[in-house]
C-alpha positions as CSV (number, residue, x, y, z in Angstrom):
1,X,62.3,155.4,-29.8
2,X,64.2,152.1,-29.3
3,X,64.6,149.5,-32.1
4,X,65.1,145.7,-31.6
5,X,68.6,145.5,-32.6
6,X,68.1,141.5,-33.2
7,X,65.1,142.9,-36.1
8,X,65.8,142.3,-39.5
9,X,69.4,141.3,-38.7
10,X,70.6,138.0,-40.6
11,X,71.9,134.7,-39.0
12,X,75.9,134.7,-39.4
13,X,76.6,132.8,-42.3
14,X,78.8,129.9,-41.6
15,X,81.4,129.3,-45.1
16,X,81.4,125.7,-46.1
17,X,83.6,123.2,-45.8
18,X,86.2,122.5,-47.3
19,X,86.4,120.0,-50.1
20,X,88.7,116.8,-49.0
21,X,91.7,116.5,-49.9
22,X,91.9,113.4,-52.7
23,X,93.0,110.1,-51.9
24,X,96.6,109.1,-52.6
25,X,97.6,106.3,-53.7
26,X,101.1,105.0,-52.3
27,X,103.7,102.1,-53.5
28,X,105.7,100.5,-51.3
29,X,109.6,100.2,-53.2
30,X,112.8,99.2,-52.4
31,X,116.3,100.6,-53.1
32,X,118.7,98.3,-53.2
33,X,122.7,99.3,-53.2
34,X,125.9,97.4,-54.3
35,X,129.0,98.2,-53.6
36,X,132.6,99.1,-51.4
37,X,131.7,99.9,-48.2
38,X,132.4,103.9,-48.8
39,X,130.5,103.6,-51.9
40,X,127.5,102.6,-50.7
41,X,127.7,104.8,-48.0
42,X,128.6,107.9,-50.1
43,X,125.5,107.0,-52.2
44,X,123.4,107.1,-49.0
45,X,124.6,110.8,-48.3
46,X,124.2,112.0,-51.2
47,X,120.3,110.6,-51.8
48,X,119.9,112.1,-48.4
49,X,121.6,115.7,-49.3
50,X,118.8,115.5,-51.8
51,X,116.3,114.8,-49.5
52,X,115.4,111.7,-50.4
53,X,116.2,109.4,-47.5
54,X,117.2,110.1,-44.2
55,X,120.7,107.6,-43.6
56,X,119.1,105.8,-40.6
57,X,116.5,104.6,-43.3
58,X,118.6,102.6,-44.9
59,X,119.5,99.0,-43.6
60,X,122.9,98.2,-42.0
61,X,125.4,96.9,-44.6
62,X,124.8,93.9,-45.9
63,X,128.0,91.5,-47.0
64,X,126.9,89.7,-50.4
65,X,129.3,87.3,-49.9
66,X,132.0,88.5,-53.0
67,X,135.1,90.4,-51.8
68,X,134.8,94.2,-50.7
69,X,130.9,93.9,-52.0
70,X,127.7,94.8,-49.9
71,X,124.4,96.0,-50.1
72,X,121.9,98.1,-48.6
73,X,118.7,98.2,-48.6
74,X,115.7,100.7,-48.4
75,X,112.2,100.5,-48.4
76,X,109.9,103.0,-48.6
77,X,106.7,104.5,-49.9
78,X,106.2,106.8,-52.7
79,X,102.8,108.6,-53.7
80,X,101.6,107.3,-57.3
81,X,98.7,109.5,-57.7
């Protein structure tokens, strides 16, 4: 005797969705840097050895005018919740 296989058989269940993600918030900040030349530019490595910046972030130097001074500049954004 041959059975409908499709008797008594339950519809695949399909798993819900997945909750979103939540919203972040983000900041835009900016870094700014004073110094020597090699200063500033050391600082820049070393933020970016620690992962914070990537170098080609970071604006050109910037001469503020006073002797062996400049500045840099970086914007970016930071999550704040």
């Amino acid at each position: 005797m041959l059975t409908d296989p499709t008797q008594g058989a339950t519809a695949p269940t399909v798993p819900p969705a997945p909750e979103p993600l939540p919203e972040h918030q983000f900041e835009t900040v900016r870094h700014m840097l004073f110094g020597t030349l090699i200063g500033v530019q050391l600082t820049i490595q070393e933020l970016h050895s620690k992962h914070y910046a990537e170098p080609n972030d970071w604006s050109k130097p910037i001469s503020t005018g006073r002797p062996n001074e400049v500045m840099a500049i970086l914007t970016k954004k930071v999550r704040v919740a």
